[in-house]
N, C-alpha and C positions, 0 to 999 in steps of 0.2 A: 504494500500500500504506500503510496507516496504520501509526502507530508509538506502541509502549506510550508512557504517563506517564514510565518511565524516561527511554527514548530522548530525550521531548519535553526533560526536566529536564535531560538530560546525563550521567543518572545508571545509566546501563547499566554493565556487566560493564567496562567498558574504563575507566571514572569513581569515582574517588576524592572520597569526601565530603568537602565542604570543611570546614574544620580548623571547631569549635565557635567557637571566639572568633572567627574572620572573619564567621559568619552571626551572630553576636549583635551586630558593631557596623553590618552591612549590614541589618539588621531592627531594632535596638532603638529604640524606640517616645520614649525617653528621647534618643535621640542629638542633643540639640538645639544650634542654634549661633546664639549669640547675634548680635542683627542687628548691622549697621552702619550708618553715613550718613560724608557728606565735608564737610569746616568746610571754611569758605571761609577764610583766610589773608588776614588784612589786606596783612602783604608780600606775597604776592601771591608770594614765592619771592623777592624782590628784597633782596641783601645777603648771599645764604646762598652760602658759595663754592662752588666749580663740580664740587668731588667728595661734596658734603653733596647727600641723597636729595629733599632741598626744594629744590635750587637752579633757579628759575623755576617752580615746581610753583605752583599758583595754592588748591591743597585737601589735605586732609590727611584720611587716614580714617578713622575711632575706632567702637570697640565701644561699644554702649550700657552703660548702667551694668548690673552683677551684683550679686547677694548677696557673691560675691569681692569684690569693689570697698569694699562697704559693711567688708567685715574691715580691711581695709585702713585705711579711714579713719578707724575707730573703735579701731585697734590702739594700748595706750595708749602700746606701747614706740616706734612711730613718731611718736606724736604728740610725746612728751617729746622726740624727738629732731628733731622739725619735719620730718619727713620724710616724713610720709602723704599729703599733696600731689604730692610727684616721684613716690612710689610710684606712686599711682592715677593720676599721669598716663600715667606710662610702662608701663602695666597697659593700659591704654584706646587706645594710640598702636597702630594693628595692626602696620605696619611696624617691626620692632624695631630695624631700623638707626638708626631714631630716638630716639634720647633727651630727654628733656624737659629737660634741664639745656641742652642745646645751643640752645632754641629762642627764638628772639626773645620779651621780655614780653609784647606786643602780640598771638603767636601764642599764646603759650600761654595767655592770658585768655579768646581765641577757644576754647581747646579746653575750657577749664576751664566758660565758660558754656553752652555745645552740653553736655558733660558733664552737667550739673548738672541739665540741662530733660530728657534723657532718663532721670533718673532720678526728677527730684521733679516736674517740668513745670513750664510758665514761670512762672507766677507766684510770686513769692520774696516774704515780706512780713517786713518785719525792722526793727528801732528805728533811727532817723535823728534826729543832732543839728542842731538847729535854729543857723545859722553867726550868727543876730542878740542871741537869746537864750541858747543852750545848751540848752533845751528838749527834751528828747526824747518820740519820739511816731514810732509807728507809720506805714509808708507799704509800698504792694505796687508792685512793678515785675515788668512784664513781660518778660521776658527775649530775647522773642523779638525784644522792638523795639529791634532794635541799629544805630548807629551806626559805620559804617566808615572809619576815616582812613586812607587812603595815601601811603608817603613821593612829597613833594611835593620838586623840587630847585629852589629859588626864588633866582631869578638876584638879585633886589634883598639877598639874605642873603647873596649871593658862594659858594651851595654845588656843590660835582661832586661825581661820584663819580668814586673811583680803584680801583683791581687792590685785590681779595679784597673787595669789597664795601663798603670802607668809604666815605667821605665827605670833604672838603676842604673849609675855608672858611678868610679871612682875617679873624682878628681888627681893628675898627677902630683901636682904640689901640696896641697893640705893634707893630701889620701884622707877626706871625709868623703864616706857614701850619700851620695845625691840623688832622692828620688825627683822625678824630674814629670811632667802630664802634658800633653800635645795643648796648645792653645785651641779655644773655641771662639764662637763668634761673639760669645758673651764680653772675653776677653781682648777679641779686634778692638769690640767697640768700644770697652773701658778706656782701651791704650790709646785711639785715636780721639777720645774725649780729652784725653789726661793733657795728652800731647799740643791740643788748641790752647784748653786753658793754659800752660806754661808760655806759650807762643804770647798769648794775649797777655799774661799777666808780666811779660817780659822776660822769663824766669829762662836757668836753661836747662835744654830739653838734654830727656837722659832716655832715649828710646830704649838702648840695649838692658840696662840695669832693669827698668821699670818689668819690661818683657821677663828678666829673669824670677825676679817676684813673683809676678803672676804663676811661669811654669814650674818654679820648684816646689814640691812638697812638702821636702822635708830632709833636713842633712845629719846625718851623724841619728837617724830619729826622731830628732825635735821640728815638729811641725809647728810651733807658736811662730807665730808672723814677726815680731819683733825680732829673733834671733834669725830666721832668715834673711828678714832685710836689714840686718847689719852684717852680715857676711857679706853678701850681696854688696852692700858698699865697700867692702874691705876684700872684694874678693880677686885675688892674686892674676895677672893676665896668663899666665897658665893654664891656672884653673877657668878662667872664663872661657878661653881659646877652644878646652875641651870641649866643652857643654856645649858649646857652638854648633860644634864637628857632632857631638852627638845627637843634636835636636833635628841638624839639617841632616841625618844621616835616616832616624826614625820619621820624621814629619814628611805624610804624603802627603804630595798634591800635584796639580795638572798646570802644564804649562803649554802656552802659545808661540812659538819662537819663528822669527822670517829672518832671511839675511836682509842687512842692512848695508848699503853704501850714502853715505855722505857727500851730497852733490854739492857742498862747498867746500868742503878738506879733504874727501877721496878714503877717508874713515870708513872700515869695514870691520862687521862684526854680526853676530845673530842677536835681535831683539828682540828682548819679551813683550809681549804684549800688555800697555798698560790700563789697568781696568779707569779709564779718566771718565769725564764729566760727560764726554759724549759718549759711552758705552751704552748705557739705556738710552740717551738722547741724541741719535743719531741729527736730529732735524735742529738742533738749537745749534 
């Protein structure tokens, strides 16, 4: 026996239409969803403690860029407050458990150039200072040609890793054990805060020390802040030279590099790519 259009629909004497605003987001023609893709994580998940949503996760999955995103970034009350950045990271980040303040600098470089190519695409072409002359002049880097470093634990530098992710090595001239933690974005943004204010308040600027505070945990054992950042001040160019070689040895991240020549001094060399002002703002 055949059966009306009703029956075929569901929508016989026994069937209640469904409600209008269920068939309009089940048919609307507009209901679009923005794609996504997965960044490869220089960590690799490696560092991130064992209850964080990265911990050993090797990718990370982010929305393409939106017109939303663009508000975001050109919001002028974010921008005055430096903060359009974290925003539109943590906009792009699908997993919300994720915060971009949390995330290693190396990852979030990674999210910020994958970011950037699905919005404006790879080629980025922006003013570079020539490091012989001071010369500025134009150069286009491709985005997509990225360079990935992996924490390396490089026994000749004396590094381990210990419980919560972080890292051990022995300074050669004190021989105090220094636990030592990758910087995050929390701590970019301290340091770039710290660093205006000294600028502005005329004071002078101590990037490398400052940076050393943030990453050490703890020397000889003692984690009180106090006795850290008085070693830290007092601490031997030896011992700082290490810690150097072992932070840049352990700290992943992703790099952009083009060769450069110098069309006023004839200076050559591979340039990094710098994340500047027109990075998001191509058009300003």
């Amino acid at each position: 026996m055949s059966r009306n259009n009703n029956d075929r629909l569901g929508q016989g004497p026994d069937h209640a239409d469904p409600p209008i605003q269920e068939m309009t987001n089940k048919f609307d023609p507009l209901n679009f969803v923005a794609p996504t893709e997965f960044v490869e994580l220089p960590s690799r998940g490696l560092g991130y403690s064992e209850n964080h949503p990265l911990h050993k996760q090797e990718t990370i999955e982010i929305k393409y860029m939106t017109a939303k995103d663009e508000d975001i970034l050109t919001s002028q009350t974010l921008l005055k407050k430096g903060l359009a950045i974290e925003r539109f990271l943590d906009n792009v980040i699908l997993d919300k458990r994720i915060k971009a303040a949390d995330l290693f600098v190396g990852d979030r470089n990674a999210i910020i150039i994958a970011a950037r190519v699905s919005g404006y695409g790879a080629e980025y072409e922006t003013k570079v200072t020539c490091p012989a002359c001071a010369e500025k002049s134009s150069l286009v880097f491709d985005l997509k040609n990225t360079t990935v470093t992996e924490t390396s634990l490089d026994s000749d530098l004396d590094i381990s890793m210990v419980e919560g992710g972080n890292f051990q090595t022995t300074v050669p001239f004190s021989k105090f054990k220094i636990v030592f933690r990758l910087l995050k974005g929390t701590d970019e943004n301290y340091l770039a805060k710290l660093t205006s204010n000294k600028r502005k308040g005329k004071l002078n600027e101590s990037l490398v020390s400052d940076q050393f505070k943030r990453m050490i945990v703890s020397i000889e054992g003692h984690s009180d802040r106090e006795i850290v950042n008085r070693f830290v001040d007092n601490m031997p160019t030896l011992d700082s030279r290490h810690l150097r070689a072992c932070y840049k040895m352990v700290n992943p991240n992703v790099r952009v590099i083009e060769n450069y020549a110098c069309p006023s001094c004839g200076f050559e060399d591979g340039m990094e790519v710098p994340f500047g002002a027109d990075f998001f703002w191509p058009d300003r």
